[in-house]
ZADORO-792814 format. One record per atom (N, C-alpha, C): atom name; residue in three letters; y, x, z. Coordinates in steps of 0.1 Angstrom, whole numbers. Each point is the difference from the previous one (the first is absolute). Layout:
N
<r site="CA" code="ALA" py="Y" px="X" pz="Z"/>
...
//
This chain:
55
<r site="N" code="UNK" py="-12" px="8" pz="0"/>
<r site="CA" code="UNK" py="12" px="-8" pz="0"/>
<r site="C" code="UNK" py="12" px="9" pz="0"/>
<r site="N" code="UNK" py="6" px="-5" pz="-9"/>
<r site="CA" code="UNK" py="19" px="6" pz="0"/>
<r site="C" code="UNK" py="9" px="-10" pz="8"/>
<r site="N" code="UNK" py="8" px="8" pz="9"/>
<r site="CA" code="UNK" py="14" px="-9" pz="4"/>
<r site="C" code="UNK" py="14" px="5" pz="-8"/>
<r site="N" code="UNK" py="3" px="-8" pz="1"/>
<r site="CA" code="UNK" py="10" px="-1" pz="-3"/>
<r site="C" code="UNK" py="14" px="8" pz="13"/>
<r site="N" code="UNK" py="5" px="12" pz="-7"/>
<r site="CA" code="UNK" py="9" px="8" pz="9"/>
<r site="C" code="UNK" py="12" px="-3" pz="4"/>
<r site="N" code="UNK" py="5" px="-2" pz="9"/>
<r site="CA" code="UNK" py="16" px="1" pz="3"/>
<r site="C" code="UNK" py="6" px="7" pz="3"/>
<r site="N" code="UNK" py="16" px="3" pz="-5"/>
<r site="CA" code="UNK" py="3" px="11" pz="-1"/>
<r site="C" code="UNK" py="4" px="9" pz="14"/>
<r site="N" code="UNK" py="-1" px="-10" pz="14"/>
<r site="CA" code="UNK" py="-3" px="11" pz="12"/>
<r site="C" code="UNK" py="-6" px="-6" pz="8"/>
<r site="N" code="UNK" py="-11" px="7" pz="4"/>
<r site="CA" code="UNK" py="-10" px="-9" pz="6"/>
<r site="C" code="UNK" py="-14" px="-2" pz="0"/>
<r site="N" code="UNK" py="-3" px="10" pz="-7"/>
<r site="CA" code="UNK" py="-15" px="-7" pz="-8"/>
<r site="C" code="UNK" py="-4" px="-12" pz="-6"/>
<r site="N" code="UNK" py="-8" px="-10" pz="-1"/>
<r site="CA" code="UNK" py="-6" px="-8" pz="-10"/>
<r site="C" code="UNK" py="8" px="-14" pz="6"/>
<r site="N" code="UNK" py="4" px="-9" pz="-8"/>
<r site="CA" code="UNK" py="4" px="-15" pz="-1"/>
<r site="C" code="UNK" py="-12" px="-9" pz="4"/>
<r site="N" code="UNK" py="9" px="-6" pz="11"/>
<r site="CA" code="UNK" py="-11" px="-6" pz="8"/>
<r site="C" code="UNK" py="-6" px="-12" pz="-7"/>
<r site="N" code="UNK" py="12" px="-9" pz="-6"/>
<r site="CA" code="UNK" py="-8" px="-16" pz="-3"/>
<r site="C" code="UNK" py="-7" px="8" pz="-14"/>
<r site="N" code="UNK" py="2" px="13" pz="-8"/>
<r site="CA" code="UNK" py="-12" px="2" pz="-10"/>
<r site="C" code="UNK" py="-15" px="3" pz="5"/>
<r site="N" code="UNK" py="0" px="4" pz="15"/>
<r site="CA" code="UNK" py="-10" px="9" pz="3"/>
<r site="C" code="UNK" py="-10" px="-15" pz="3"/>
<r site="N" code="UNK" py="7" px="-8" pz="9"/>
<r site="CA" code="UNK" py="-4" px="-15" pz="3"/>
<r site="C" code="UNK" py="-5" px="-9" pz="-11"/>
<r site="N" code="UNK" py="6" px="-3" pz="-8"/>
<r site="CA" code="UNK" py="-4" px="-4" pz="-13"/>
<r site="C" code="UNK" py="-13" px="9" pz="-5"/>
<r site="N" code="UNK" py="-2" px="10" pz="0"/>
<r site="CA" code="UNK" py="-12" px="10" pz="-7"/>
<r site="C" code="UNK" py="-8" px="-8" pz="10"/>
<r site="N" code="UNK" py="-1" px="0" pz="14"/>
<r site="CA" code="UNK" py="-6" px="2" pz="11"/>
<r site="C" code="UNK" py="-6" px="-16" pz="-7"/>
<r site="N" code="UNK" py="9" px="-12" pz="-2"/>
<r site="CA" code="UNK" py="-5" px="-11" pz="1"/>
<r site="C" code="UNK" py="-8" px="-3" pz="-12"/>
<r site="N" code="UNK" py="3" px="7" pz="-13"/>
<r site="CA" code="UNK" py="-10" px="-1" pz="-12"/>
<r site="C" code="UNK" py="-16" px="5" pz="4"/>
<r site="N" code="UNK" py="0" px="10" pz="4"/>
<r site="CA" code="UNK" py="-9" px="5" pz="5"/>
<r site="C" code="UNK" py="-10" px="-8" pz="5"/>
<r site="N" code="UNK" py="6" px="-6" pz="11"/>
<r site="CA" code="UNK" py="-5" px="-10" pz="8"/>
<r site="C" code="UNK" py="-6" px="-13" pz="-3"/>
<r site="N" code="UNK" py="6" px="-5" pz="-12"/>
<r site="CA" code="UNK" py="-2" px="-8" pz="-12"/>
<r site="C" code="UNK" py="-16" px="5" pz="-5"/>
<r site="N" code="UNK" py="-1" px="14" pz="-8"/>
<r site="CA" code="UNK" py="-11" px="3" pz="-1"/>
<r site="C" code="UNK" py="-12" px="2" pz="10"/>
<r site="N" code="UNK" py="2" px="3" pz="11"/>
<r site="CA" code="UNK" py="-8" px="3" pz="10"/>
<r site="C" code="UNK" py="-7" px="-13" pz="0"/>
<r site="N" code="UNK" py="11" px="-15" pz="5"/>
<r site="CA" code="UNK" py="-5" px="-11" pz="4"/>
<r site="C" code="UNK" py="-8" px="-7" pz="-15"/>
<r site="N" code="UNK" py="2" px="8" pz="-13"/>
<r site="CA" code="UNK" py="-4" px="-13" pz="-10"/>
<r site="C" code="UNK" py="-16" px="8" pz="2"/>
<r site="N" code="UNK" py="0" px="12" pz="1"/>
<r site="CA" code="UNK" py="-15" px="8" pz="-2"/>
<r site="C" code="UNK" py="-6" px="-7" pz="11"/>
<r site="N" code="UNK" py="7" px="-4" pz="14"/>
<r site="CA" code="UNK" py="-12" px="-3" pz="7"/>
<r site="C" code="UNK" py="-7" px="-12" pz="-1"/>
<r site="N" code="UNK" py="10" px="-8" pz="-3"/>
<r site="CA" code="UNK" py="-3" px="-13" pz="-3"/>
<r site="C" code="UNK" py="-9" px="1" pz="-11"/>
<r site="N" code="UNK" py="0" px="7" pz="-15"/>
<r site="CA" code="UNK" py="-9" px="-1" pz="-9"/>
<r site="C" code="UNK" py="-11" px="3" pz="7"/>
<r site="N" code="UNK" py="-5" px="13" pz="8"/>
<r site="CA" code="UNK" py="-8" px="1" pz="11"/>
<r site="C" code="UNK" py="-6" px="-8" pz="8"/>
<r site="N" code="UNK" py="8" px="-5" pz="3"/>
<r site="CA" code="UNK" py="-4" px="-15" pz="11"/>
<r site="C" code="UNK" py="-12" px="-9" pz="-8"/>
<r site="N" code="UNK" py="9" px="-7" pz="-10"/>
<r site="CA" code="UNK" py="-6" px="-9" pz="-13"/>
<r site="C" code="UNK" py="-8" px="8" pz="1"/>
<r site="N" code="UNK" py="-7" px="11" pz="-5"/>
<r site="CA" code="UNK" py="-10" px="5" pz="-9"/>
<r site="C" code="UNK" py="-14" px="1" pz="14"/>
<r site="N" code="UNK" py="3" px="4" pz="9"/>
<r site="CA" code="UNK" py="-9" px="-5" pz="12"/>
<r site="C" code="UNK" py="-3" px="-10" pz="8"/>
<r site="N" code="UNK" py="8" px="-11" pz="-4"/>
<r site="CA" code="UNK" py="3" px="-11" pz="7"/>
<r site="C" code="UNK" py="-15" px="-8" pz="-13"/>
<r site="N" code="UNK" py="2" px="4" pz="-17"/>
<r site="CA" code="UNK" py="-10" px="-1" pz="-8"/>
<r site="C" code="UNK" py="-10" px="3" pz="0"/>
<r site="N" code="UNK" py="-4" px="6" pz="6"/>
<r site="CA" code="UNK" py="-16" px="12" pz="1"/>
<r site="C" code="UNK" py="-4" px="-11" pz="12"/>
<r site="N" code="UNK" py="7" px="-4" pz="10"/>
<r site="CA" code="UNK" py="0" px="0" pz="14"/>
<r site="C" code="UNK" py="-11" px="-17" pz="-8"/>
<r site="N" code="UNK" py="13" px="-8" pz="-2"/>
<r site="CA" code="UNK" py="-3" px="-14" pz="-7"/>
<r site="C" code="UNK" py="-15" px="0" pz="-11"/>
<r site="N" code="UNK" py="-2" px="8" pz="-10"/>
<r site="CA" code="UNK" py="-9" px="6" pz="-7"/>
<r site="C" code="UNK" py="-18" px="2" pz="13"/>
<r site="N" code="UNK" py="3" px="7" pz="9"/>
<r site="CA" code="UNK" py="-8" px="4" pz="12"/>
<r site="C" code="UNK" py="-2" px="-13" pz="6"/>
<r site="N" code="UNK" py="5" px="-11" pz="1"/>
<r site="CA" code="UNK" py="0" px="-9" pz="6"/>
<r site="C" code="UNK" py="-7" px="-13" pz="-8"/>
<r site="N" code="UNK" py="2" px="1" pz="-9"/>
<r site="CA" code="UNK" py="-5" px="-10" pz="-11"/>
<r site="C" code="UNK" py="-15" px="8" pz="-5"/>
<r site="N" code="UNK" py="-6" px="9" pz="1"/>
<r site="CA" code="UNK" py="-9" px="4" pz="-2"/>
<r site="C" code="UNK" py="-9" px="2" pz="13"/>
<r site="N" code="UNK" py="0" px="-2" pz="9"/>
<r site="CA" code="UNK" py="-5" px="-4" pz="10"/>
<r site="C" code="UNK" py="-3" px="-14" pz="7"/>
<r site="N" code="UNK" py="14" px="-9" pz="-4"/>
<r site="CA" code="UNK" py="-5" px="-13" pz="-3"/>
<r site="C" code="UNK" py="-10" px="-6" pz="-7"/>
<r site="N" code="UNK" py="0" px="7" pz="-15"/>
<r site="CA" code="UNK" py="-10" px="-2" pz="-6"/>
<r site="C" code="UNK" py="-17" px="5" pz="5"/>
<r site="N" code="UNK" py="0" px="11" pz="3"/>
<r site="CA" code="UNK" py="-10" px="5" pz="7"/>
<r site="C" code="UNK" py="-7" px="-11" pz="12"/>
<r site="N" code="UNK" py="8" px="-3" pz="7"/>
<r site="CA" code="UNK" py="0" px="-6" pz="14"/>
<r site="C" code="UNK" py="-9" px="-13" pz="-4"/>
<r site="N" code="UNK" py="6" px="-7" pz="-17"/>
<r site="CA" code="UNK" py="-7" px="-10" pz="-5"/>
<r site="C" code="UNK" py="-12" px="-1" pz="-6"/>
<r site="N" code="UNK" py="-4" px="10" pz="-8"/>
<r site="CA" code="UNK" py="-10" px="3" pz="-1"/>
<r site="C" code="UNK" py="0" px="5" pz="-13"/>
//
């Protein structure tokens, strides 16, 4: 990640915040696709043991 510099002071804060919140955006969409994709397997595991259970 790049910030964005000000001219005394080191790095601009609402740019550094903004990076910080995109970020965060990606973090939360991957977990969630994550989530789904085990929450599938989970459902999948469940439905094939129903069936089992039946005969």
């Amino acid at each position: 990640m790049k910030f964005r510099r000000k001219t005394f002071g080191g790095v601009d804060e609402l740019d550094v915040l903004r990076q910080m919140e995109a970020l965060q955006q990606v973090y939360r969409s991957v977990y969630e696709n994550q989530a789904a994709y085990y929450q599938a397997l989970i459902d999948e595991r469940d439905a094939m043991i129903a069936r089992l259970k039946r005969g």
